[in-house]
Structures are given as structure tokens and as C-alpha cells.
C-alpha positions as CSV (number, residue, x, y, z in Angstrom):
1,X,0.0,0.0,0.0
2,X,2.6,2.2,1.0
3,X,4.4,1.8,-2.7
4,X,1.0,3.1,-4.1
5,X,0.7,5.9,-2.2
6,X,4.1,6.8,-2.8
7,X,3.4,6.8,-6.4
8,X,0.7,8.4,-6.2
9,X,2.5,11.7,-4.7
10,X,4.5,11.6,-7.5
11,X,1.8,13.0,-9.9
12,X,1.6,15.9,-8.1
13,X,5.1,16.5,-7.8
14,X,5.5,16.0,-11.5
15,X,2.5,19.0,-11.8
16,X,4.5,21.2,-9.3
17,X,7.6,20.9,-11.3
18,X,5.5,21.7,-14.7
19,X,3.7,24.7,-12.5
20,X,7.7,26.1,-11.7
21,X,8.8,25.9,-15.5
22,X,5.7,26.9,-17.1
23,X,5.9,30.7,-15.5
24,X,7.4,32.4,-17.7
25,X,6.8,35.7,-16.0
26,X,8.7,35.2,-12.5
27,X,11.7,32.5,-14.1
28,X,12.7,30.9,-10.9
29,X,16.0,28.6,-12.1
30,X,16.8,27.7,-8.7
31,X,13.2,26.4,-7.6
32,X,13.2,24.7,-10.6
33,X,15.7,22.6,-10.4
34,X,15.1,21.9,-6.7
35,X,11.9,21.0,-7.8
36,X,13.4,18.7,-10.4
37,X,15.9,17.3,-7.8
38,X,12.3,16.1,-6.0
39,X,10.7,14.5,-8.5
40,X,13.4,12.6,-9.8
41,X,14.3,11.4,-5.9
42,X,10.9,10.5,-5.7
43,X,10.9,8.5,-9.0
44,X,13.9,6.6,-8.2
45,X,13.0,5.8,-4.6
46,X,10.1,4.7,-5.6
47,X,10.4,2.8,-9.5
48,X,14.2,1.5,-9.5
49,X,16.2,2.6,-6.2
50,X,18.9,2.9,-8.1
51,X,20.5,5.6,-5.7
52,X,20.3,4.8,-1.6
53,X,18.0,6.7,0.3
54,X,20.3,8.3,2.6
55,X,22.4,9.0,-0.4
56,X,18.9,11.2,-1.8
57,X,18.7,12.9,1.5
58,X,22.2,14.0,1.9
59,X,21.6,15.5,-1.8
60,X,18.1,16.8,-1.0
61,X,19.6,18.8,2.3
62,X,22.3,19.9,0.4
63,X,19.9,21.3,-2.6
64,X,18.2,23.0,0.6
65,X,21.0,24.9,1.7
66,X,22.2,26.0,-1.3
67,X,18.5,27.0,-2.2
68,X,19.1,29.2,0.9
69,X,22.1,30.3,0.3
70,X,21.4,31.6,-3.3
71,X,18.6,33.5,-2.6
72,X,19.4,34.6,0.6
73,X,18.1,38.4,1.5
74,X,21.4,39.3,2.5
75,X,22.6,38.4,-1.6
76,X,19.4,41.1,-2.2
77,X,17.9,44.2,-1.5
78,X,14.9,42.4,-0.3
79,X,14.9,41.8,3.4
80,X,12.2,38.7,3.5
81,X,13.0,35.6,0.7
82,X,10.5,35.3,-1.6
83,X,7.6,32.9,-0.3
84,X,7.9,30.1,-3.2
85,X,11.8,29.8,-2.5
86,X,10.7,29.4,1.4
87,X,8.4,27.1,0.4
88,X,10.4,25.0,-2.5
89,X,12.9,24.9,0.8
90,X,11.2,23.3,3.5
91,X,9.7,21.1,0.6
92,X,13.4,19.6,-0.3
93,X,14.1,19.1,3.4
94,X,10.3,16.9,4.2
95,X,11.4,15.2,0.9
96,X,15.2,14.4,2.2
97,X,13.4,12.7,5.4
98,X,10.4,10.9,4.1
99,X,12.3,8.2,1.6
100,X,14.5,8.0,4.6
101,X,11.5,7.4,7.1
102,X,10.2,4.8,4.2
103,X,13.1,2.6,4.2
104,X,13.5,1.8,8.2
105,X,9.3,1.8,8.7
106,X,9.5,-2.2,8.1
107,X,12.8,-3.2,9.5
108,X,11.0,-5.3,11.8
109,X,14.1,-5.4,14.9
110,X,11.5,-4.9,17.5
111,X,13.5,-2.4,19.5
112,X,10.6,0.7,19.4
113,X,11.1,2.9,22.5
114,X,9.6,6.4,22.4
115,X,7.1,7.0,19.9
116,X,8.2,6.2,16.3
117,X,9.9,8.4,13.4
118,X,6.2,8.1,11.4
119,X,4.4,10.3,13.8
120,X,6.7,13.4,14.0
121,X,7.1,13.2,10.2
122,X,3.6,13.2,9.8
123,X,2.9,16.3,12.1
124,X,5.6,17.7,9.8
125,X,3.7,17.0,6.7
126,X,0.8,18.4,8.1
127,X,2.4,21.7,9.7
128,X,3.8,22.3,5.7
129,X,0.8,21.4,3.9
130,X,-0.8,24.0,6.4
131,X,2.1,26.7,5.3
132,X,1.1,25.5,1.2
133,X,-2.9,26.3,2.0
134,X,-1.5,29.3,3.3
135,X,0.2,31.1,0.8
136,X,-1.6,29.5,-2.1
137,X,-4.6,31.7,-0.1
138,X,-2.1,35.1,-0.9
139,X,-0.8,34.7,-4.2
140,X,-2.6,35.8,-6.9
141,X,-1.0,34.0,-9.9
142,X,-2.5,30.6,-10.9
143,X,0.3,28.6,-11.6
144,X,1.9,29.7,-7.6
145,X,-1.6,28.3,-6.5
146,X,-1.5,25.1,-8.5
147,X,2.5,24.6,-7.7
148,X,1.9,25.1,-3.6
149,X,-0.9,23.2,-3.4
150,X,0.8,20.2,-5.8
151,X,3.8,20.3,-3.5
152,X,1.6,20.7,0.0
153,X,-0.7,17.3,-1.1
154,X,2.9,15.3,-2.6
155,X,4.3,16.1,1.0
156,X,1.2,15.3,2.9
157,X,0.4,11.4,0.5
158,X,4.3,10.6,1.8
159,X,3.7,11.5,4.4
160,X,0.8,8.8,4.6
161,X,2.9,6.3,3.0
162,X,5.2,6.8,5.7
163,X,2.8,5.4,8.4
């Protein structure tokens, strides 16, 4: 079930990523390759595994960073980083930990203690498909709407697949 569902939140990945390079007014290289980054660690964790999970979340953290780090306010005049590159951000970071969260759900040791990994990434999901209804409530341009709210339902269904 879990492989289904984590299919599933590929489709809307794959629409986020279309959202991203389809606006040609605001051309957002960065996002879009993060974006990219996403999708295609979400297609190989869940089609081939050709890469190791902790391999895609070491890359995914890193694409994080350096998301931040390129459009950092201090690189611009602005003093506040443009919502979508905030958003595209905390996206790369749940996607670094859910694959992650997905390979050691069924290692079936039997040493729980504490409550599990599953919960606290799912109150994460939650918390930043919350931030996606959000802002897709104060941008005006379609395409923003459609990308945060793809993004914000891929999280949240891997979230699911998770548990």
C-alpha cells in the first residue's frame, strides 16, 4: 500500500515541477531545479532505487542549503525571501526525510522505544501542507496556486505512506 501511495505523490510533484517551468513571467531557475531534484528522488526511490535513500537525502539537504544560500536576503535588496523559495525549501528538506522514514518503517528489529519516526514526520507534513494552503490563499498568480498546493498534497500522500 505504501508503494502506491508513494506513487501516487508523484503525480503531483510532477505537476508542481510543470507549475515552476511553465511561468514564464517570475523565471525561478533555482526552484526549478530543486523541484526537479524532488521528482526525480521521488521516481527513483520509488520505480528503481537505483541511488540509496540516505544518499537522496544528503543530496536533498544539500539542494536545501544552497536554495538558501542563493537566494538569501542578504545576496538582495529584499529583506524577506520570496515565499515560493521558502516554500520549495522546507519542501526539499520533508522530501530528504520521508524516503529516509520509508526505508527503516518495516525493519521489523523490535526495539521501538519512544514514539516512532512516522508520527513526527507526519505532524511535519501536516504543519507544511498547512504553510502551502496558506500562501496559495495570498498569491494571486494561478500557476503559484496550483505549484503550492501540488507540492503541499505530494508532501502530505508521503507522508501517509510513511505510516
Amino acid at each position: 500500500m505504501s508503494e502506491i501511495l508513494h506513487l501516487w505523490a508523484v503525480a503531483p510533484a510532477a505537476i508542481g515541477t510543470c507549475c515552476l517551468a511553465a511561468d514564464r513571467a517570475r523565471v525561478r531557475p533555482p526552484e526549478v531545479v530543486a523541484s526537479v531534484l524532488m521528482l526525480i528522488a521521488m521516481l527513483d526511490a520509488g520505480l528503481f532505487g537505483l541511488v540509496a535513500p540516505i544518499w537522496w537525502t544528503a543530496v536533498l539537504l544539500g539542494a536545501a542549503l544552497s536554495l538558501a544560500i542563493w537566494r538569501s536576503p542578504r545576496r538582495r535588496r529584499s529583506p524577506i525571501p520570496p515565499a515560493m523559495t521558502v516554500h520549495t525549501a522546507l519542501g526539499l528538506i520533508a522530501m530528504a526525510a520521508l524516503p529516509l522514514a520509508m526505508t527503516t518503517h518495516g525493519t521489523g528489529s523490535g526495539h521501538g522505544h519512544g514514539i516512532g519516526l512516522g508520527p513526527v514526520l507526519l505532524a511535519g507534513a501536516v504543519g507544511y501542507a498547512v504553510l502551502s494552503a496558506v500562501l496559495v490563499r495570498r498569491m494571486s498568480a494561478r500557476l503559484d496556486r496550483l505549484q503550492l498546493s501540488a507540492m503541499g498534497s505530494s508532501v502530505l500522500l508521503m507522508a501517509v505512506a510513511v505510516l
